[in-house]
C-alpha positions in Angstrom: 28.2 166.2 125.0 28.3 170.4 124.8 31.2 172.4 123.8 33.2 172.8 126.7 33.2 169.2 127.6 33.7 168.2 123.7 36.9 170.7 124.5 38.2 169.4 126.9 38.9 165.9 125.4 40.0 167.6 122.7 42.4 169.8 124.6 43.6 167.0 126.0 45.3 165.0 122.7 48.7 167.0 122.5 48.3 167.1 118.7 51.7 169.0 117.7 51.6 169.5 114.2 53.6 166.7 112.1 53.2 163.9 115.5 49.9 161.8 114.9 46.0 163.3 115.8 44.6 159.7 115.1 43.3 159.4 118.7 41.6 163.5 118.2 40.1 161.5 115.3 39.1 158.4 116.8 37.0 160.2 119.2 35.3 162.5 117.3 34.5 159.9 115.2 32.8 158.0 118.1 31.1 160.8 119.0 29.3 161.1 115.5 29.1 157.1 114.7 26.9 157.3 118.1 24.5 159.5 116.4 24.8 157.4 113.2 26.8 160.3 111.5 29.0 158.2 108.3 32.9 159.7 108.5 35.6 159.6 105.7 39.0 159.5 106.8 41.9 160.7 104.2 45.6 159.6 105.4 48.8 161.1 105.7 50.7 159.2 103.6 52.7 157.1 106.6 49.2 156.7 108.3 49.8 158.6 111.4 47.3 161.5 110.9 43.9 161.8 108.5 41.4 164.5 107.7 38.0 163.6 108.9 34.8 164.5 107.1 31.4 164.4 107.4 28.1 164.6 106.4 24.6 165.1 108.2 21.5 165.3 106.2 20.9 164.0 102.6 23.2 163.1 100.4 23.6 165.0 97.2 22.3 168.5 98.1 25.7 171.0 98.5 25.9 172.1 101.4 28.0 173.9 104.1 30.8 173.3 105.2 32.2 173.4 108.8 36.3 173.5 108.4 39.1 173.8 111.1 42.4 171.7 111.6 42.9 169.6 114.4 46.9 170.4 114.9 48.4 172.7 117.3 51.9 174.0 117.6 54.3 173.5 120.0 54.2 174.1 123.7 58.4 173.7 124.4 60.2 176.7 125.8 57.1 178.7 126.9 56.3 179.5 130.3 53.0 177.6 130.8 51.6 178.4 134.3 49.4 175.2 134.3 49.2 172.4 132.3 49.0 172.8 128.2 47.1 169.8 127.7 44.4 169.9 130.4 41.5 172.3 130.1 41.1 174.8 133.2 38.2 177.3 133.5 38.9 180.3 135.7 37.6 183.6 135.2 35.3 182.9 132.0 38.0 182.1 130.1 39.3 178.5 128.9 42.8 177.8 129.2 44.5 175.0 127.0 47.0 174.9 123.9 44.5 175.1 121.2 41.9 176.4 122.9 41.7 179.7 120.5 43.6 178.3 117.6 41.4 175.8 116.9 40.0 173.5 118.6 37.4 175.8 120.2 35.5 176.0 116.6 36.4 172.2 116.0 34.6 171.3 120.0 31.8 173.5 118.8 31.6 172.3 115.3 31.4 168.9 116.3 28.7 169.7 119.2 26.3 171.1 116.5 27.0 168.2 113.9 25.8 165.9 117.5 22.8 168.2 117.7 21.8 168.1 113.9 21.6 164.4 113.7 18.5 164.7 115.8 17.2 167.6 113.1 15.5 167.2 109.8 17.9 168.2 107.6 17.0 170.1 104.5 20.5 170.5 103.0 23.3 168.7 104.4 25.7 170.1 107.0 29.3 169.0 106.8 32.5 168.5 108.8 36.2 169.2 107.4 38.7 168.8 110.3 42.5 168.6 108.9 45.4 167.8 110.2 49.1 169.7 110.1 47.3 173.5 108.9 50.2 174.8 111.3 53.1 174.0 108.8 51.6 175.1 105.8 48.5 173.8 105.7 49.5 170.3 103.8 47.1 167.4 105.3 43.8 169.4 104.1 45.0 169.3 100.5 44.5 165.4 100.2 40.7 165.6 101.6 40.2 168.5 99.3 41.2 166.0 96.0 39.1 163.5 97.2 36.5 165.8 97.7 36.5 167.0 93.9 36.0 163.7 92.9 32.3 163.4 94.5 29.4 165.2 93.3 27.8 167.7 94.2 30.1 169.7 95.9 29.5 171.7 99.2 27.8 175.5 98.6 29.7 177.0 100.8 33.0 176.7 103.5 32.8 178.5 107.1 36.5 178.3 108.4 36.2 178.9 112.2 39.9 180.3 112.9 39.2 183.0 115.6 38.0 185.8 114.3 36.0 187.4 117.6 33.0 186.0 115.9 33.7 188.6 113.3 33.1 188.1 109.5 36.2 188.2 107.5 36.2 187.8 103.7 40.1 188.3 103.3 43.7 186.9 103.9 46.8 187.0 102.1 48.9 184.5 100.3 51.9 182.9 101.4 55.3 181.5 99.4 57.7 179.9 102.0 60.6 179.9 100.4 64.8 178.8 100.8 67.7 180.7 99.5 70.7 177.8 99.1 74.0 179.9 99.0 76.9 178.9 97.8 80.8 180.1 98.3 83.7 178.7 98.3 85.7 177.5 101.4 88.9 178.1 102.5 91.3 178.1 105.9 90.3 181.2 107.5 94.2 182.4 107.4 93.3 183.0 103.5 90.0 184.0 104.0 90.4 186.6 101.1 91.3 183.7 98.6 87.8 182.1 99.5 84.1 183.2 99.0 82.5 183.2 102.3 79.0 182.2 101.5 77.6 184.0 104.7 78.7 187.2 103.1 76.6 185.9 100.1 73.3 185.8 102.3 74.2 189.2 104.1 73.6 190.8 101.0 70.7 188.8 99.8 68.8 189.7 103.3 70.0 193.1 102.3 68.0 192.5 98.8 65.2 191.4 100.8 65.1 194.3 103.0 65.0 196.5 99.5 62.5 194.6 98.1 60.0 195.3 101.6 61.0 199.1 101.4 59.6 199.2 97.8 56.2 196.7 98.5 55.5 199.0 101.1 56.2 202.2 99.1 54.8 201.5 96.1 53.2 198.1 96.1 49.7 197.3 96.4 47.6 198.0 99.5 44.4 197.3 101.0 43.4 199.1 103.8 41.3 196.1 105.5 44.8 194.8 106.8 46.7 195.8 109.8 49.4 196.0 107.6 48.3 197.0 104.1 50.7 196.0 102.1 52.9 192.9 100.7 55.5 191.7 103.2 59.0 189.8 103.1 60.2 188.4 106.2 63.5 186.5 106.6 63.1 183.7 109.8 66.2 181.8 110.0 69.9 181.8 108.7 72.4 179.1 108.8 75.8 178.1 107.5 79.2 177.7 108.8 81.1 174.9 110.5 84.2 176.4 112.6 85.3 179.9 112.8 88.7 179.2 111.3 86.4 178.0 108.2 85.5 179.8 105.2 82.2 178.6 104.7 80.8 177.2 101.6 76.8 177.3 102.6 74.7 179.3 103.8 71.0 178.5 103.6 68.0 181.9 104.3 64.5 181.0 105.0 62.2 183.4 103.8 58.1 184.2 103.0 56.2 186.0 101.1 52.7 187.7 102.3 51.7 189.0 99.4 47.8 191.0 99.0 45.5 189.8 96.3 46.8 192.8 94.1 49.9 191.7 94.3 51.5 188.3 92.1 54.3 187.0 94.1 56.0 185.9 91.0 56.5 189.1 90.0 58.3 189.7 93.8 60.1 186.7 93.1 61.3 187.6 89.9 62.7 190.3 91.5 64.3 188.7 94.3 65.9 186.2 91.2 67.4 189.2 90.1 69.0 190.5 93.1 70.6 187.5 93.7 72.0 187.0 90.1 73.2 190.9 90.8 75.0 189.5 94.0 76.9 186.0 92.8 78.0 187.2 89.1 80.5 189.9 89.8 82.3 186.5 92.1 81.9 183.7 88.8 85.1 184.1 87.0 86.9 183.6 90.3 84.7 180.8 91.7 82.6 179.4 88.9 80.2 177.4 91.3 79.1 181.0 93.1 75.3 181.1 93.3 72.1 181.8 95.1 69.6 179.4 94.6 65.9 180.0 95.4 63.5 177.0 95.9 59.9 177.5 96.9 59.4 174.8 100.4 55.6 175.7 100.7 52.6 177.6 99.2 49.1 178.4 99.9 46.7 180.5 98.2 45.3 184.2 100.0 41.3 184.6 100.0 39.4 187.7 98.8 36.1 186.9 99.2 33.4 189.5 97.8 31.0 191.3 100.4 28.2 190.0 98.1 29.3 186.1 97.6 26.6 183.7 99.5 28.6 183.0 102.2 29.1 186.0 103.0 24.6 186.7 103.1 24.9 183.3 105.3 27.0 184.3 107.4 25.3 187.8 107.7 22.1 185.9 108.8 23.3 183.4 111.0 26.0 185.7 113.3 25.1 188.5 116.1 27.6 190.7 114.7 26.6 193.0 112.5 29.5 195.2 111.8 32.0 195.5 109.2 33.8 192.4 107.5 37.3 192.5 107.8 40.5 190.7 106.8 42.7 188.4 109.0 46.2 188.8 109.2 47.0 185.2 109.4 46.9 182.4 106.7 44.1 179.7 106.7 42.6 176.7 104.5 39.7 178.8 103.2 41.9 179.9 100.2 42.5 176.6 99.3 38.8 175.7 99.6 38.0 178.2 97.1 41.1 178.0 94.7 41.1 173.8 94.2 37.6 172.7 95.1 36.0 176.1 93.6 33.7 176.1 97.2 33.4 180.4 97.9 34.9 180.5 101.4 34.7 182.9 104.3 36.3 183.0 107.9 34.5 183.3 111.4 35.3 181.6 114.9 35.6 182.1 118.4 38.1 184.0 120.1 41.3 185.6 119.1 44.5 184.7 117.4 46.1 187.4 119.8 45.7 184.2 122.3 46.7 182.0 120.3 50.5 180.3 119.7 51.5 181.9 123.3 51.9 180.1 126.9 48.5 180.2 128.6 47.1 180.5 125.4 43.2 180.5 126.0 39.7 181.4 124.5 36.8 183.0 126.1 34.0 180.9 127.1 31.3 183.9 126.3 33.2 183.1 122.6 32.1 179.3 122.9 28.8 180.1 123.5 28.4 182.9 120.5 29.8 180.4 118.6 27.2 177.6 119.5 24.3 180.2 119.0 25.5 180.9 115.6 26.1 177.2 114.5 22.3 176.7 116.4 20.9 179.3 113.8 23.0 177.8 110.9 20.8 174.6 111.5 17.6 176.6 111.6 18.3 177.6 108.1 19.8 174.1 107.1 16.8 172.6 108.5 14.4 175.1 106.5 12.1 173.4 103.5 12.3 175.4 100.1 
């Protein structure tokens, strides 16, 4: 099977993140069992979604590492003008949920993992397809411990989010984070005998918002993003049960996308601060007062050097010889690098300005750069020292 038709079963498993991707897997994995290609699944813990990975060529010689996850997010309240889940070619592009973000690398991936097995293999190619990368990238992290427990481990990772076929050797960090507020409730009537805690996160987003003013000030930059410096940014508030209510909660969730200059513990800190600054001028009235800050989820950014091998593989094997650059969004590469100690770099078809939207779609000219890249990947793979 070639890329597009690869896609086009793949487009076809509505595989929202946190729902199951076992039947993505299971036919992948018939695809490479065909070509007598061995696969390793690692589980979710209730079973319902796995990791897949993969090896073609010999055993025990490094090599490179093909990565993408397998999840999508969610099509529900977008105006789709055709179906999400059935690929549709018109007008060189590809239209599908996922088609750009990123099951475009993962249908081309897999279509040069078919076409190595017939291939004398040198060093060994592999396949690292995850599950749930949209929420945080959790399911990746149980293949990557199983993965430090075999020897020797991959040289290098190629994550294919969409890049335009572009090299980028960069991405920030992220902390997602919650800010638990708590007041003190009362009848509305005596609402100035209570401690609403909604008042309590007003002024917390209001340390928030200080805290942005001074990253983007004075905090570190690097000019290779689109925006060069650390960034806060508060995504939902909730709390309150009736108007005539004084409410006593009041939950804030919140990120951090932080530069590699940058330490988000020291933003933290900050933020700790602020909100200690907020609640004890209210204690000796309402003993309970606080703002609590619990981190929900965490991955690592990626600052790969210009010089680092993957980077001189990737320089070889791709048509685009311009300038590296840094993505905007977060991926698994950081995580390759930080807890299997695998240098990482990011390159794929298409653009994440397609991606997460109705009608989201991927060029097909980006499908086939892609497959001439992977097709000089296995030229090198296939090379004798």
């Amino acid at each position: 099977m070639n890329t597009l038709e690869i896609l086009a079963r793949l487009i076809a498993f509505p595989t929202v993140s946190r729902t199951s991707n076992r039947e993505l897997i299971g036919f992948i994995e018939g695809l490479l069992h065909g070509e007598g290609i061995e696969t390793m699944l690692v589980e979710s813990a209730d079973g319902t979604r796995a990791n897949l990975f993969a090896t073609i060529g010999p055993q025990g010689r490094g090599g490179v590492v093909l990565s993408g996850h397998t999840d999508v997010v969610p099509v529900e309240g977008q105006d789709w003008s055709r179906d999400p889940f059935r690929l549709s070619i018109d007008g060189g592009r590809a239209y599908g949920r996922g088609t750009a973000d990123m099951k475009g690398f993962v249908a081309s991936a897999t279509a040069a993992a078919l076409r190595a097995a017939g291939r004398d293999m040198q060093t060994p190619l592999h396949l690292a397809f995850s599950y749930d990368e949209e929420i945080g990238c959790v399911g990746v992290r149980g293949l990557l411990e199983e993965l430090a427990n075999h020897a020797p481990r991959p040289m290098v990772c190629i994550v294919g989010e969409p890049t335009g076929m572009r090299i980028a050797t960069g991405h920030k960090g992220k902390v997602a984070l919650r800010a638990c507020c708590v007041g003190h409730a009362a009848h509305s009537a005596l609402a100035p005998t209570a401690l609403n805690a909604l008042h309590l996160g007003a002024d917390f987003l209001g340390t928030l918002r200080r805290e942005q003013e001074r990253l983007a000030e004075s905090g570190a930059r690097d000019a290779a993003y689109d925006v060069p410096f650390s960034t806060i940014h508060a995504g939902r508030m909730s709390g309150g049960q009736a108007l005539n209510i004084v409410p006593d909660r009041c939950n804030i969730d919140f990120e951090i996308r932080n530069v590699a200059a940058d330490d988000p513990a020291e933003i933290l800190a900050r933020l700790f601060d602020g909100a200690e600054a907020i609640v004890a001028p209210h204690r000796e009235c309402f003993p309970k007062a606080a703002i609590a800050v619990e981190e929900v989820n965490a991955y690592p950014g990626l600052d790969t050097s210009e010089e680092a091998d993957v980077i001189q593989l990737l320089r070889r094997v791709t048509e685009n010889d311009g300038p590296a650059c840094k993505v905007a969004f977060g991926t698994e590469a950081g995580l390759f690098q930080s807890l299997l100690g695998v240098p990482a770099a990011v390159c794929g078809p298409g653009h994440m300005e397609q991606g997460h939207k109705p009608d989201e779609y991927i060029e097909t000219d980006q499908l086939s750069a892609c497959d001439r890249m992977l097709d000089r990947l296995l030229d090198v793979l296939a090379e004798r020292s």
